[in-house]
N, C-alpha and C positions, 0 to 999 in steps of 0.2 A: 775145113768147115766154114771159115770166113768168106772164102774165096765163092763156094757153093752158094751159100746165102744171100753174096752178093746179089744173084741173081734170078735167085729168088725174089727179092724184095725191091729188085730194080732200082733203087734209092741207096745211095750208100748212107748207114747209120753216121752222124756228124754228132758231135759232140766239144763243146768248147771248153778250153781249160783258161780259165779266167786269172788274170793277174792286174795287181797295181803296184804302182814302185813303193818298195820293201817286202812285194810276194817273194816267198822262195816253196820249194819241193812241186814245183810246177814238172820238174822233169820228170821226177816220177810219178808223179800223178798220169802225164803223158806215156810213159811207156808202163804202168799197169792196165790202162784203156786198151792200150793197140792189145797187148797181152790179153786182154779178157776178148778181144774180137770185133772193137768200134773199126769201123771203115776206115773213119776219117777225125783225127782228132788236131784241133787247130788249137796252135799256140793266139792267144788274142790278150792284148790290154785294154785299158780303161777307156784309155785315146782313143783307140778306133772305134767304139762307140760312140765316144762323144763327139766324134768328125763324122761318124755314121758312113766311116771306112769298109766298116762290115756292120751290119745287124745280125738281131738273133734267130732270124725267119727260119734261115735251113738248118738251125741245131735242135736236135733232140733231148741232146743232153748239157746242161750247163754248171759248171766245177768252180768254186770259189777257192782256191788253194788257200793253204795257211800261211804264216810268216808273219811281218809284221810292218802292215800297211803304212805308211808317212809315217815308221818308228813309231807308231802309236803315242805318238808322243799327243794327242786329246785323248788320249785312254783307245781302249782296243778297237780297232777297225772305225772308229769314228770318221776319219778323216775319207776313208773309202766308203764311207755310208753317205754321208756329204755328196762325194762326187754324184752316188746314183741318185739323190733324194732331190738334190737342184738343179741337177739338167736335165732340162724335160725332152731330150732325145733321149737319155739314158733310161730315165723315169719309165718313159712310152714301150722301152724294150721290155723292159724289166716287169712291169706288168704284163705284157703281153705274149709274154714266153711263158710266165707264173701259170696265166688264164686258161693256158692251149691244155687241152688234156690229152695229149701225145707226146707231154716232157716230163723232165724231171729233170732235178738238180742235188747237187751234195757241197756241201761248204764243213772243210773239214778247217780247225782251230781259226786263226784269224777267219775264215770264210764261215766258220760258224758263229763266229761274233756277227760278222755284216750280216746272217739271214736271220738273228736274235735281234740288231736294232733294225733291221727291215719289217719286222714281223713278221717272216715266212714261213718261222718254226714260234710255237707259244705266244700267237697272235692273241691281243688284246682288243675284241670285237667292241668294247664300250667304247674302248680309247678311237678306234681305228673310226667307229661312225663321225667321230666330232673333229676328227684330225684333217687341216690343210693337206697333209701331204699324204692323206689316206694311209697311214701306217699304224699298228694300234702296237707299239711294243710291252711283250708283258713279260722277258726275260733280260737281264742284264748280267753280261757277263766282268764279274768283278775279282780283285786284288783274289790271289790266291790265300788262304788262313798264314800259309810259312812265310809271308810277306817277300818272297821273293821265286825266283823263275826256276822251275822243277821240271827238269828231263828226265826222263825217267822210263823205263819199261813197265808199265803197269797193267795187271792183271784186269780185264773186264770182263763181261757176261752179255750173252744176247738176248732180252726178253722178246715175249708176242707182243708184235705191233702193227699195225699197217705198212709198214715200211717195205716198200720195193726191194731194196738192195740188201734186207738180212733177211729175206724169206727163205722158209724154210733150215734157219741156222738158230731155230730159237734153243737155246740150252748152251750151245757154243760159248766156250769159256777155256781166255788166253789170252796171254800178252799184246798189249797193244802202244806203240809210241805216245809216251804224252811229253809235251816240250811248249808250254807257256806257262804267262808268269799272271792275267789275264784268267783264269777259267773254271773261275767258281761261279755256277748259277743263281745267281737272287732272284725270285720270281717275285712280282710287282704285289702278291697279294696270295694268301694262300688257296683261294676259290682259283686262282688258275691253275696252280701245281695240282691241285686234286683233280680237275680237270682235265689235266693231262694223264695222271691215273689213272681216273675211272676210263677216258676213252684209250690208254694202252698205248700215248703217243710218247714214250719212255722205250728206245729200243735197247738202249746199251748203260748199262751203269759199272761202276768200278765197285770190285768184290774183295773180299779177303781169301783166307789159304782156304777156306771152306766153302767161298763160292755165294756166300754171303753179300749183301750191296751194305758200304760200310762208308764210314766218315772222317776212321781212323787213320791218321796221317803214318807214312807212307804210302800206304795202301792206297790212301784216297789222294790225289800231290795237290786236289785245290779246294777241299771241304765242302763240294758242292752237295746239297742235301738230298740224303736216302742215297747216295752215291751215282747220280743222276749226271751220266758224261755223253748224253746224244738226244737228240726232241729230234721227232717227226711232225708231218701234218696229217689231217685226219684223212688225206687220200694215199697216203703213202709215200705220194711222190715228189716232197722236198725232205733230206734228210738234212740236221746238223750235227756234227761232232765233233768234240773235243781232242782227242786220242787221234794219231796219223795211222790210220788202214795203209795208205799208201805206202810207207815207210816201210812194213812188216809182212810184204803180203812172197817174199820169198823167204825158207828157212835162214838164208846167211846173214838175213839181215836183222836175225833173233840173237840178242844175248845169250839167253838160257833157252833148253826145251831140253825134254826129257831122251837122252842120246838113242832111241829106238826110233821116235819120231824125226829125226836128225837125219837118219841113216833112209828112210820110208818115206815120206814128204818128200815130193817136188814142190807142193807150195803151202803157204797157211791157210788157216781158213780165212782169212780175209780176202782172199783172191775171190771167193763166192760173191763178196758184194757187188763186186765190178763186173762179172758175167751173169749174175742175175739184171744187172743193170742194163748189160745189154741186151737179155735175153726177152727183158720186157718191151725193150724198144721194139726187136722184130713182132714182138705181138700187138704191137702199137703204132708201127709204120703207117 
């Protein structure tokens, strides 16, 4: 099917998996793409951006992996917020990939930090008019409630939203890796949380055994409120998340599931977000 499409669309689908030193699960990130059907998936760092080694002209798709950028040691992803926010070759990329409406991006844990202090996910359009650096942030991802770093298999749920990569999966409800210490949502103001309610830019929250979005610890491993673990944008097509998709999207790399699905499953459902992702690219080439 890859192969076929190629040429169909004459173009091979590109897509970049984005790293800064202390990124990790860049590999898998990398071989769930090729798995879902991207042409061409290129390992890239910070650096060649900012030498302008490569830009982001020929990618369709752009991947902020998680991990934990300069140790995070200025709080989470700050220090990779920085790079993009004062170099204005990186700056120039970085809007101008956001602006194209033929991309999309996904920044899963630390890479959902950097697109929460970018404002690419629960932008702050008051903050953003008056801001130098045209960024209007209106979520902060802060201290976990357990005051310390929680790995964990944790249950979430797919709601309706715009979101590209869980179309069609709304109801979807199942484990998902969560492994930071970082990933409780503060939203700057309740007039933006509701806003992101009312417009249904909420695609993934953490549930309890009944499928419930809850705040209850385990269940929830960083107290983020209404149990709110993923913001979209109102075109769909930036997603951020808390919880690794990448991590869970073959059975063996589930703790638990129910030993029928164990036995049936070639993959989880989170392998859907990554072939919807590409699937919207071929209709966006």
């Amino acid at each position: 099917m890859s192969i076929q499409l190629y040429f169909v669309v004459k173009t091979p689908v590109r897509v970049a998996v984005l790293r800064e030193e202390g990124s990790n699960s860049d590999r898998e990130m990398a071989v769930v793409l090729q798995m879902a059907g991207f042409h061409e998936v290129w390992d890239i760092n910070m650096q060649d951006l900012c030498s302008e080694a490569i830009t982001l002209d020929k990618f369709q798709g752009l991947v902020f992996v998680g991990g934990f950028s300069y140790a995070d040691v200025c709080g989470s992803a700050k220090g990779w917020a920085a790079t993009a926010l004062f170099n204005k070759s990186v700056q120039r990329q970085f809007a101008k990939f956001k602006e194209r409406e033929d991309t999309f991006s996904l920044g899963v844990c630390n890479g959902c930090q950097l697109m929460a202090l970018l404002g690419w996910v629960a932008s702050d359009d008051d903050q953003k008019e008056n801001s130098n650096s045209g960024v209007g942030q209106g979520v902060l991802l802060d201290h976990n409630l357990s005051n310390r770093f929680e790995c964990r298999f944790s249950t979430v749920k797919v709601y309706d939203s715009p979101a590209i990569m869980t179309k069609g999966m709304e109801g979807t409800t199942f484990g998902m890796w969560s492994a930071h210490g970082e990933g409780r949502m503060v939203f700057k103001d309740q007039r933006i949380y509701q806003d992101l309610v009312t417009k249904q830019l909420i695609p993934v929250r953490y549930v309890d055994d009944l499928g419930e979005p809850t705040t209850v610890y385990p269940m929830n491993p960083n107290g983020s409120q209404d149990g709110v673990g993923a913001l979209c944008s109102e075109d769909g097509r930036h997603l951020g998340i808390m919880p690794h998709p990448e991590r869970c999207f073959l059975p063996w790399q589930c703790p638990w599931m129910p030993a029928e699905l164990r036995t049936t499953m070639d993959v989880t459902p989170w392998f859907k977000m990554f072939t919807n992702a590409f699937d919207w690219c071929i209709d966006n080439v």
